[in-house]
C-alpha positions as CSV (number, residue, x, y, z in Angstrom):
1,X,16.1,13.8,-139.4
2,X,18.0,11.5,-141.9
3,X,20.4,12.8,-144.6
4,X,20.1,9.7,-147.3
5,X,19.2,6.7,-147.5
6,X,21.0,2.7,-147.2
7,X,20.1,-0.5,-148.6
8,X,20.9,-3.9,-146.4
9,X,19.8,-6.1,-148.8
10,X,16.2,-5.8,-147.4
11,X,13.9,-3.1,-146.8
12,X,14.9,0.5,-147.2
13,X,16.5,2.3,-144.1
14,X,17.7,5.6,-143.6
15,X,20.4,6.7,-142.4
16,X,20.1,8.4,-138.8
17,X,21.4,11.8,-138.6
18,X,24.6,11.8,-136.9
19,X,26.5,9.0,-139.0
20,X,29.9,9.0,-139.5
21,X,31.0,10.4,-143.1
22,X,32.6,7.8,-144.9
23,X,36.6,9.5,-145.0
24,X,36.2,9.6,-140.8
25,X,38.4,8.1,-138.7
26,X,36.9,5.3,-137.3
27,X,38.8,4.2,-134.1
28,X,38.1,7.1,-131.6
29,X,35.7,7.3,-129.4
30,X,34.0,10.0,-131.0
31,X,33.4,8.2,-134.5
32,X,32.1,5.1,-131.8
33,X,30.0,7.5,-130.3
34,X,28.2,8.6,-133.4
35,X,27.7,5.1,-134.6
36,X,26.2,4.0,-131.4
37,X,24.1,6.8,-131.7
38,X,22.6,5.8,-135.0
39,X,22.1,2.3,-133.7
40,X,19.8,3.2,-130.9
41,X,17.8,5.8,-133.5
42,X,17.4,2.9,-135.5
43,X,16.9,0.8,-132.7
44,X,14.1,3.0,-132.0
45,X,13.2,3.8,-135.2
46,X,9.7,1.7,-137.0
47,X,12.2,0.9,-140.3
48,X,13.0,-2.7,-139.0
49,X,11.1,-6.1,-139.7
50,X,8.8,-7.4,-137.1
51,X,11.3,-9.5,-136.1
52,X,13.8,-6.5,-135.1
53,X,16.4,-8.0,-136.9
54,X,19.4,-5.3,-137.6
55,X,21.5,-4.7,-140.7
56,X,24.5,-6.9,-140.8
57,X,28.2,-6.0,-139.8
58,X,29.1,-5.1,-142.9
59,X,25.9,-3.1,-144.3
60,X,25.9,-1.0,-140.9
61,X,29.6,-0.7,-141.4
62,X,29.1,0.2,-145.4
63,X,26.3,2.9,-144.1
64,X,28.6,4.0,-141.2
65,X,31.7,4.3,-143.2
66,X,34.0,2.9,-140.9
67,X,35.3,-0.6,-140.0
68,X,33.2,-4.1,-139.2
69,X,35.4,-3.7,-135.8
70,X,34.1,-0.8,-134.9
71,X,30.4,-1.8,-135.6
72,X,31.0,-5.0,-133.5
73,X,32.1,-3.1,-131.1
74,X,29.1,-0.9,-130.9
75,X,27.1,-4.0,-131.0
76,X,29.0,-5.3,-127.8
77,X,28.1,-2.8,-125.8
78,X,24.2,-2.7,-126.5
79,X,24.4,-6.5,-125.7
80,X,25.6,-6.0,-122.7
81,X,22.9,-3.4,-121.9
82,X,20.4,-6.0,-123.2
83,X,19.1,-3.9,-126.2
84,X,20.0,-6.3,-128.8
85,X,21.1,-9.8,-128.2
86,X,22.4,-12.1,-131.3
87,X,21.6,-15.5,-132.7
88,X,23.5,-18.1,-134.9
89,X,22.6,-20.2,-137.3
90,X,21.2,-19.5,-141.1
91,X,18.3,-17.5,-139.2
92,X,20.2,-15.7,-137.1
93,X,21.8,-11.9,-136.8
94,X,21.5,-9.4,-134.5
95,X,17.7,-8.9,-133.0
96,X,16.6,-5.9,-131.0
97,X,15.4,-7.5,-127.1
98,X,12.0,-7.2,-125.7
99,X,11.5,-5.9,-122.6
100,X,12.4,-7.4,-119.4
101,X,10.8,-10.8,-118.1
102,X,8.5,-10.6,-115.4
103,X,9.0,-13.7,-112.7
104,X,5.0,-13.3,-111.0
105,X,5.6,-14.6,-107.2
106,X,1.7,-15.5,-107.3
107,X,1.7,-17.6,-110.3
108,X,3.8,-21.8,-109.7
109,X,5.4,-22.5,-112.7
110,X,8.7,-23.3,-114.5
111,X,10.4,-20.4,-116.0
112,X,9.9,-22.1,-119.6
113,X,6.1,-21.8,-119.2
114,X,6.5,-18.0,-117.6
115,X,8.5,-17.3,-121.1
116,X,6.5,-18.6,-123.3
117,X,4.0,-17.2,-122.1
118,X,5.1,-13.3,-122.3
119,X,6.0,-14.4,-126.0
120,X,10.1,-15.3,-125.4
121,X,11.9,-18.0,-127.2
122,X,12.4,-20.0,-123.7
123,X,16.0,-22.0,-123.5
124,X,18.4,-23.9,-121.2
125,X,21.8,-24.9,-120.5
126,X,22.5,-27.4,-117.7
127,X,25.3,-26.8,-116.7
128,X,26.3,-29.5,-113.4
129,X,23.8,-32.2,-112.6
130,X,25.4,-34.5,-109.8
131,X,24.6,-36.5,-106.8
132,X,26.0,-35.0,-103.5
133,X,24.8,-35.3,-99.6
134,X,23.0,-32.9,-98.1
135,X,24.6,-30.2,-96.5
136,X,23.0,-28.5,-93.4
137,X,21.1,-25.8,-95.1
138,X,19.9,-27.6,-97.5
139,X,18.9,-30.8,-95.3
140,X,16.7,-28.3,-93.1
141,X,15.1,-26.9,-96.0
142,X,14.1,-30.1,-97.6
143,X,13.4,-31.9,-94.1
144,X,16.0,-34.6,-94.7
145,X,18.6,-36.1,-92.4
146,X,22.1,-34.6,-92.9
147,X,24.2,-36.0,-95.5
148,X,20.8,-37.2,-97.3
149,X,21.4,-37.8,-100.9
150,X,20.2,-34.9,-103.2
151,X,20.1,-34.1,-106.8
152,X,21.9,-31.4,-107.2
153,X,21.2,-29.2,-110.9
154,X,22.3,-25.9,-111.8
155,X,20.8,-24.2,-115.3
156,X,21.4,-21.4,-117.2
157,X,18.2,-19.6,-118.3
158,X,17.5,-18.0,-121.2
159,X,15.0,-15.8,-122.8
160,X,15.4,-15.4,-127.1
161,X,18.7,-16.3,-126.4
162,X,19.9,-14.1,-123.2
163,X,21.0,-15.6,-120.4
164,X,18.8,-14.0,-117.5
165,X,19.4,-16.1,-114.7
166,X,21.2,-18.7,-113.0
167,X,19.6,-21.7,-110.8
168,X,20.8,-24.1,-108.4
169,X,18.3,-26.6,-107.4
170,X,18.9,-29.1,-105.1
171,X,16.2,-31.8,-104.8
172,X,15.6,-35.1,-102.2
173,X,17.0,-38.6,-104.1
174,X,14.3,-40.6,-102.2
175,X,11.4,-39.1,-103.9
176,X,13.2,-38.5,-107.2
177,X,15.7,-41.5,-107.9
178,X,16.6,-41.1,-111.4
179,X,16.4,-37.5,-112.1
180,X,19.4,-37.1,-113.4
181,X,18.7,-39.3,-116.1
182,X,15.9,-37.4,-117.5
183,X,15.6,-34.1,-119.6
184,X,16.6,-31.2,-117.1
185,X,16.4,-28.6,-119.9
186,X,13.0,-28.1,-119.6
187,X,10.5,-27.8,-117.1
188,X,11.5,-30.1,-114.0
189,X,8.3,-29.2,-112.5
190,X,6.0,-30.8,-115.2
191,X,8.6,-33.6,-114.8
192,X,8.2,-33.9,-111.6
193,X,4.4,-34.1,-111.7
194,X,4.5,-36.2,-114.8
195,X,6.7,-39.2,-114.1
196,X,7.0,-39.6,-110.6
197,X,3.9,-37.9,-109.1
198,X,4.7,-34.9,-106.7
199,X,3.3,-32.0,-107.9
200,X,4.0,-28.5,-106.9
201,X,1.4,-26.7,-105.4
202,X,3.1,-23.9,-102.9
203,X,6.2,-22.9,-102.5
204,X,7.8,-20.0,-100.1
205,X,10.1,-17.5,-102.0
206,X,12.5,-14.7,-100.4
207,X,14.4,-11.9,-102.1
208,X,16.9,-10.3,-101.5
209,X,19.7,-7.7,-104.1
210,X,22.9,-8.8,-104.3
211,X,25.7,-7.5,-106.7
212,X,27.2,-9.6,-109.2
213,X,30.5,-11.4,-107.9
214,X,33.2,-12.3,-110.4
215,X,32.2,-16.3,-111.1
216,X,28.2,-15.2,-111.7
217,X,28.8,-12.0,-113.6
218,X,30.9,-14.7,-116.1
219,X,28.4,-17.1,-116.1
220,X,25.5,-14.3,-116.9
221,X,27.4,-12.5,-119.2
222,X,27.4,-9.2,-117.0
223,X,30.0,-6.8,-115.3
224,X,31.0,-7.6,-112.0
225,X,29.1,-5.5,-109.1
226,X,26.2,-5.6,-111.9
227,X,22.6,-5.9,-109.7
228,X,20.6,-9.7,-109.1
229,X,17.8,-10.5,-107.5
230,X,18.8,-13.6,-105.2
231,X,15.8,-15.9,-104.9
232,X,15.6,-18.7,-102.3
233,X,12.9,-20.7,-102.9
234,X,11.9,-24.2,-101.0
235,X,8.4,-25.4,-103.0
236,X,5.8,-28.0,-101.1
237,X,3.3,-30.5,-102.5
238,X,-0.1,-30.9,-100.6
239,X,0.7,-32.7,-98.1
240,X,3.5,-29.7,-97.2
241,X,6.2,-32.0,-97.7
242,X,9.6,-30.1,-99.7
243,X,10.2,-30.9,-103.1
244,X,12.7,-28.5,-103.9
245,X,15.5,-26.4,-102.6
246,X,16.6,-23.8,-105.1
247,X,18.8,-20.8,-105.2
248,X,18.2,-18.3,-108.2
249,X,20.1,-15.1,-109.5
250,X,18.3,-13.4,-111.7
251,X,19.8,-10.4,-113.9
252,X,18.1,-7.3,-112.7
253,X,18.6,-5.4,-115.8
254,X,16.7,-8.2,-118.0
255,X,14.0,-9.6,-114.8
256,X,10.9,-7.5,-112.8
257,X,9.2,-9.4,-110.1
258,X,5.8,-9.0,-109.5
259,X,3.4,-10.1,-106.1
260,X,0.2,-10.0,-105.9
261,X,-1.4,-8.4,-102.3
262,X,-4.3,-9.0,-100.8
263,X,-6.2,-7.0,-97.9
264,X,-8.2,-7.8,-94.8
265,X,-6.3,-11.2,-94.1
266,X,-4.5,-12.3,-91.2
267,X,-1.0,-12.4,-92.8
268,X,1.0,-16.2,-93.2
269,X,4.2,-16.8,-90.8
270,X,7.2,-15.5,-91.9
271,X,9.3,-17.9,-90.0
């Protein structure tokens, strides 16, 4: 039920029952409380713009009455839930989120082309790209000697602007020798088959959870102990030679994996 009614400078939207009066205090947790709780109603609500974009600071703050602080703080919070997420620039504001991402095991692609296709706003932040030796783990994965050179890349994901997860890729110099002078920010698989000719076309992936320690739950924007899903991944061309090492940590309150099964098969090695 909604007792009256508040202009943003856009469409109409009413006020969700609940708000705080305008001669409140607005620094407990109480008056934070009831503002939250008319963010989520409108949230929910079908009052918005197709692109989900939320009143400003200042108009939820006017319709509130209580300060832009407190708003911002309510605002904090259901970012770091991952029901709103913000953007800068002339276009931007605060947008509700979609759902979560789904990463499909059964389907070889970069994650640029699995968000664009589920309709997100794919982006990417590189941030290290060097050129190191091999260590052990990675030399067995990728078949190389020990101490081989290797590219090795780590990229923040992002899906309309939310960081949801965290790769390191590590990838052999020989077949790839000036990687790091090419655009990483995009798909390094379409670069890969594009300029230099080794194409994905299997790769083995295991899963494990894992909690958030204190570097990744900065880098991801998340609380520490927060759930991932800890991909390893090594991916093969035809000729089953490796093409790529990689590590991921997705956030597993922004990511769903799906597998396809199939019956009546002898199953693959798990070794």
């Amino acid at each position: 039920m909604c007792s009256s009614v508040a202009v943003y400078g856009g469409p109409m939207v009413a006020r969700p029952a609940g708000a705080v009066p305008v001669s409140g205090p607005d620094r407990s947790r109480a008056t934070r409380q009831a503002v939250e709780q008319g963010v989520r109603q409108l949230i929910t609500s079908d009052q918005l713009d197709e692109d989900g974009r939320l009143p400003t600071e200042r108009d939820l703050a006017d319709t509130f009455g209580v300060s832009r602080t407190t708003v911002r703080q309510v605002l904090d919070g259901l970012e770091h839930e991952g029901l709103v997420h913000r953007r800068r620039g002339r276009t931007g504001g605060t947008f509700i989120s979609r759902t979560r991402v789904n990463i499909d095991f059964g389907y070889l692609a970069g994650i640029p082309s699995y968000l664009r296709a589920q309709g997100f706003k794919a982006g990417s932040h590189v941030l290290s790209a060097r050129m190191i030796p091999a260590d052990p783990l990675t030399a067995g994965a990728l078949e190389i000697p020990k101490g081989a050179l290797v590219h090795d890349v780590i990229r923040m994901r992002l899906a309309d602007e939310v960081r949801i997860s965290l790769e390191h890729a590590r990838f052999p110099v020989t077949l790839f020798p000036d990687l790091l002078a090419q655009r990483l920010d995009d798909s390094v698989y379409e670069l890969m088959a594009e300029r230099y000719g080794h194409k994905v076309t299997k790769a083995v992936e295991r899963l494990v959870a894992v909690l958030a320690d204190e570097e990744q739950a900065a880098s991801l924007g998340i609380e520490v102990g927060d759930p991932l899903m800890a991909i390893e991944r090594i991916s093969y061309d035809e000729n089953d030679r490796p093409l790529e090492y990689s590590n991921d940590l997705f956030r597993g309150d922004r990511t769903r994996v799906i597998a396809w099964a199939y019956g009546a098969t002898d199953p693959p090695s798990l070794a």
